[in-house]
C-alpha positions as CSV (number, residue, x, y, z in Angstrom):
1,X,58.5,77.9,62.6
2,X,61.6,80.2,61.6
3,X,59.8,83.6,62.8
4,X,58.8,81.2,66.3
5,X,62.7,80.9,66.6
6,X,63.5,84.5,65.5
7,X,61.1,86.3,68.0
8,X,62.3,83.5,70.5
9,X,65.8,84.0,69.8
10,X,65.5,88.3,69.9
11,X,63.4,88.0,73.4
12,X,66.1,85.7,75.2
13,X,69.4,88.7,73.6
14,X,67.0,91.5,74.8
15,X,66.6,89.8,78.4
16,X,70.1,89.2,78.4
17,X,71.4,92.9,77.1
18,X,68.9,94.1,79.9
19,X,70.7,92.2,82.4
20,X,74.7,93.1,81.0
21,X,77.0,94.6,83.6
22,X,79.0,97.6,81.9
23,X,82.2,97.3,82.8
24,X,85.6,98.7,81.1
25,X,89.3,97.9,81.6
26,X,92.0,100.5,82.1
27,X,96.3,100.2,82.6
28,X,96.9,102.3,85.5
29,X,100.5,101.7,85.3
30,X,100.4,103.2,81.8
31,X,98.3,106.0,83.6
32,X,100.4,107.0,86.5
33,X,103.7,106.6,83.7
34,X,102.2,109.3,81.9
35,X,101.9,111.5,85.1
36,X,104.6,114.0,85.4
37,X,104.1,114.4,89.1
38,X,104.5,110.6,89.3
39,X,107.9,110.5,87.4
40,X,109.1,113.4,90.5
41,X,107.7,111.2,93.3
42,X,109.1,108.3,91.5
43,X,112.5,110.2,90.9
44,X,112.7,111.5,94.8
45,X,111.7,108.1,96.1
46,X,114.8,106.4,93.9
47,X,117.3,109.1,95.3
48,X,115.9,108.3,98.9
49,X,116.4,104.8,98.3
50,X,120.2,105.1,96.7
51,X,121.6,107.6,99.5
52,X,119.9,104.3,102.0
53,X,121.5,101.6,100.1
54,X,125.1,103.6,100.0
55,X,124.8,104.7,104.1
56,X,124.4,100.7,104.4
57,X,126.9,99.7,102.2
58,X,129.4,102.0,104.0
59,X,128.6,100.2,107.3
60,X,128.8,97.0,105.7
61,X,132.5,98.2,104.1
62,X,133.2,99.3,107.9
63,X,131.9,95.8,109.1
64,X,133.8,93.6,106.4
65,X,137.3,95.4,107.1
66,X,136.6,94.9,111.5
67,X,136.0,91.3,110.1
68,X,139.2,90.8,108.2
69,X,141.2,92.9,111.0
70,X,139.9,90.3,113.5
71,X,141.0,86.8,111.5
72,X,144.5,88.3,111.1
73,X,144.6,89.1,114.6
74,X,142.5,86.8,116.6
75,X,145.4,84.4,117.0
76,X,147.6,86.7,118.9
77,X,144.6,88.3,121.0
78,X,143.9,87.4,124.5
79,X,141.0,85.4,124.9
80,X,139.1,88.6,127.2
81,X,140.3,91.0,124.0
82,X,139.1,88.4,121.7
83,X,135.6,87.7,123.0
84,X,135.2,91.8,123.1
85,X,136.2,92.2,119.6
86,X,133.6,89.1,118.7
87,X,131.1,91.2,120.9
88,X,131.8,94.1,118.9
89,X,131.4,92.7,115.6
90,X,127.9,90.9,117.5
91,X,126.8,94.3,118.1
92,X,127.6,95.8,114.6
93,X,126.2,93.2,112.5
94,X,123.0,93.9,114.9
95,X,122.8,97.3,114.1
96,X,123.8,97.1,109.8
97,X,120.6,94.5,110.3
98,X,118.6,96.5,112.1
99,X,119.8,99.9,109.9
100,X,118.6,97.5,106.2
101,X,115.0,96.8,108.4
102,X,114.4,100.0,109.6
103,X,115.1,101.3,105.7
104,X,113.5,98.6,103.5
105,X,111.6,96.5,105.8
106,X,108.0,96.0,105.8
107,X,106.7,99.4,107.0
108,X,110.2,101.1,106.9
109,X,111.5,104.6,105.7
110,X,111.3,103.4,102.4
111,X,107.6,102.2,102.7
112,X,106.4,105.2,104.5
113,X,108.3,107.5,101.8
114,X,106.5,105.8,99.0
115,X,103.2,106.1,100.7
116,X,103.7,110.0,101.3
117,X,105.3,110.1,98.0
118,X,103.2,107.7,95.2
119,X,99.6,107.3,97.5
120,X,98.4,110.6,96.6
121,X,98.9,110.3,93.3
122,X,97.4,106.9,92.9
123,X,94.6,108.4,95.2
124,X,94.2,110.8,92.5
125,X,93.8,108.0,89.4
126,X,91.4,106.1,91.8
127,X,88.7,109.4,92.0
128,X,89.4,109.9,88.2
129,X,88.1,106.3,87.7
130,X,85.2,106.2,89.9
131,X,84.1,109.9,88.4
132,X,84.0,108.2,85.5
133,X,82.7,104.9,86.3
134,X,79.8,107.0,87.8
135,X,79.4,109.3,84.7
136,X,79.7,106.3,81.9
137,X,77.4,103.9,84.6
138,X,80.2,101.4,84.7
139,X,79.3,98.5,86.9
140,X,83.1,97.4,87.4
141,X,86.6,99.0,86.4
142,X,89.7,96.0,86.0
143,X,92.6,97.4,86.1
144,X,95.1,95.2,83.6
145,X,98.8,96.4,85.0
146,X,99.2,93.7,87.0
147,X,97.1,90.7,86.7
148,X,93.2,91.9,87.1
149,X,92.2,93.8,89.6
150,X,88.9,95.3,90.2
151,X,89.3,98.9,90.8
152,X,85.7,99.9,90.9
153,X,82.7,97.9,91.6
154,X,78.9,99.8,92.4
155,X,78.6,99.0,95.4
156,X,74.2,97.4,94.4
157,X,76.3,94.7,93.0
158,X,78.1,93.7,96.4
159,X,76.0,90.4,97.5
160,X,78.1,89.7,100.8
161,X,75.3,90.5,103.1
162,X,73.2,87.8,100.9
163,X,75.6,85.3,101.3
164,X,76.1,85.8,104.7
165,X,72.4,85.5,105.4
166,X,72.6,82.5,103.3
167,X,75.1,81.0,105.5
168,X,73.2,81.8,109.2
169,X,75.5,85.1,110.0
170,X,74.0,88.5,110.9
């Protein structure tokens, strides 16, 4: 009865080790920090970012002192003066909005910067790790810097079509 249980038990570990998916976990955070061409991209994207912030903060200085120059005289303006110094100040505020968008909005300088800057190098660490995920036969590659990710999965492992057929779409 024992050796029934022991050949029983070492055929269901060797079914199960035939059907194991290698996989392996990397920290690409801790990879790209150890780049020395992604400290410079990281260093020349920071400068971009600080000589941005101080051209805003200028115009909002510029904007702040129009502002106070306008309470302390809006009482002795004319109301046509007044409503083309409100105007103004309309239009200024537009454009310091506008200015922050254009810089550090979704898809702004700052965006595109980092995309020309930090993409190539990430590019970079993504053909290292499917290199080696093809070398080692890795099914999948997580990538622990922030929260899971999979970075790499071999593509026989993709079941979407299946499911897709399962669900009446071609």
């Amino acid at each position: 009865m024992k050796k029934f249980f022991l050949v029983a038990f070492s055929i269901v570990m060797i079914s199960l080790g035939a059907e194991a998916q290698r996989y392996a976990v990397i920290d690409s955070k801790f990879i790209l920090e150890k780049m020395p061409e992604y400290k410079d991209a990281q260093t020349k994207l920071d400068q971009y970012s600080q000589l941005w912030q101080q051209e805003i903060d200028q115009r909002q200085a510029a904007l702040d002192k129009m502002y106070k120059d306008f309470d302390a005289e809006q009482v002795m303006l004319p109301d046509a003066l007044k409503k083309k110094r409100e105007d103004e100040l309309y239009n200024k505020e537009k454009e310091l909005r506008d200015l922050q968008r254009k810089r550090f909005g979704f898809e702004g300088d700052l965006f595109k910067k980092r995309q020309e800057l930090i993409k190539p190098i990430q590019d970079k660490v993504y053909n290292a790790v499917q290199k080696l995920a093809v070398e080692k036969q890795y099914d999948f590659i997580l990538d622990k810097s922030e929260g899971i990710t999979v970075i790499f999965a071999d593509p026989k492992l993709d079941k979407s079509e299946e499911v897709l057929r399962n669900m009446g779409i071609k």
